[in-house]
C-alpha positions as a printed Julia matrix, in Angstrom:
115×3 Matrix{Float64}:
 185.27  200.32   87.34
 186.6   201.53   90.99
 185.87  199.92   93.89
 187.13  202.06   97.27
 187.7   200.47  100.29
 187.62  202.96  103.57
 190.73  201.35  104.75
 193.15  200.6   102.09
 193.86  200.89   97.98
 190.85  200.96   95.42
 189.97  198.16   92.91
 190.32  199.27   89.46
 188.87  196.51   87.21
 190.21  196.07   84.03
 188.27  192.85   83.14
 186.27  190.4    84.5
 183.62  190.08   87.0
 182.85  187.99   90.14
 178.99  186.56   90.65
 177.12  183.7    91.29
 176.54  182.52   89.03
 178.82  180.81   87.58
 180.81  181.02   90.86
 179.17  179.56   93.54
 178.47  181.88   96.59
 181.42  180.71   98.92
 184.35  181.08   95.9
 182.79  184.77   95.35
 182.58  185.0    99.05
 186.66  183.76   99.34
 187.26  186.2    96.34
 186.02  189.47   98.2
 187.93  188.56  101.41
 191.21  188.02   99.74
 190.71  191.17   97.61
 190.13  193.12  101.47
 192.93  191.72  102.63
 195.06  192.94   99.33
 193.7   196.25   99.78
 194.36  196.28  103.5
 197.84  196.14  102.54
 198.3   192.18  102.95
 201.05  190.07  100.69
 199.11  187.25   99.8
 201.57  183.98   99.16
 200.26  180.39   98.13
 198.39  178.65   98.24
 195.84  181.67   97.5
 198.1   183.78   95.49
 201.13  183.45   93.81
 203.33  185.59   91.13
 203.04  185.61   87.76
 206.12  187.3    86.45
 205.43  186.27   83.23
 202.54  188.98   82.75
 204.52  191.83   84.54
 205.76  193.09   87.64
 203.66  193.42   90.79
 201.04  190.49   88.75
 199.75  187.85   90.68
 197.43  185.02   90.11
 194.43  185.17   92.81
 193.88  180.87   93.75
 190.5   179.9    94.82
 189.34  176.5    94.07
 185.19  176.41   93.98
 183.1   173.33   94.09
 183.96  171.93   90.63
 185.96  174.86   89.2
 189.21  176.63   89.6
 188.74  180.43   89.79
 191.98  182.48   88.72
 191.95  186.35   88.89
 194.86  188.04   87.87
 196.02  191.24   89.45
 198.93  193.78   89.94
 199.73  195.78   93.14
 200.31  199.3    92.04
 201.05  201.82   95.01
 197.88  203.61   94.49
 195.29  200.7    93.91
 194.66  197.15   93.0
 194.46  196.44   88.98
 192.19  193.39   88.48
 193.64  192.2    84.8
 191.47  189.36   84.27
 188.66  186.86   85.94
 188.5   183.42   84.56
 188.02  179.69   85.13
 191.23  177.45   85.14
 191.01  173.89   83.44
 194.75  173.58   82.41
 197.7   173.36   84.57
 199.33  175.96   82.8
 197.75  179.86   82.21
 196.16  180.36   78.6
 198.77  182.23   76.57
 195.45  184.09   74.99
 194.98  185.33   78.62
 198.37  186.24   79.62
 198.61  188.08   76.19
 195.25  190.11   77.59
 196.72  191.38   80.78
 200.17  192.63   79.52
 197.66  194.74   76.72
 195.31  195.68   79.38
 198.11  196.8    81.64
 199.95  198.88   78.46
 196.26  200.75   77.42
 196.13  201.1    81.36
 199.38  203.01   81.67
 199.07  204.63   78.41
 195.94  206.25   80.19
 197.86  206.93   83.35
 199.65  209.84   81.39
């Protein structure tokens, strides 16, 4: 799916969605703005985003903490858009290996495709 915004880089999603439910209307709320603000061309640092070299380069972890959930989105800046990898609640301190295994696949069949 693309998503354009008037004033900066597309969405591409990947995976995932964001609605209420199961997010509450504020988290999907906080969600859209920080996406904006990535597509405007804003480096997002922590405590709302932070890297996640571990899936790629350019990937980054999306923060946003909802009323008794942790929301993670994980993205990549590419100069032409913003890849959304994956959408998923957090209840570990560490990232599922099952879900950084799904980006780094979803960003290979995503380049393959690029060609």
């Amino acid at each position: 799916m693309l998503i354009c915004n008037m004033n900066g880089k597309p969405l591409r999603w990947l995976h995932g969605e964001v609605k209420t439910p199961p997010m509450s209307l504020e988290a999907r709320r906080e969600i859209g703005m920080l996406l904006r603000d990535l597509q405007e061309g804003e480096l997002l640092s922590m405590p709302h985003s932070r890297p996640m070299p571990g899936i790629g380069a350019r990937c980054h972890e999306l923060r946003v903490n909802d009323e008794t959930k942790n929301w993670r989105l994980i993205y990549r800046i590419d100069t032409d858009a913003i890849i959304v990898l994956d959408v998923f609640e957090k209840k570990t301190n560490q990232t599922p290996q099952q879900v950084i295994e799904n980006c780094q696949r979803r960003i290979k069949l995503y380049e393959r495709s690029k060609l």
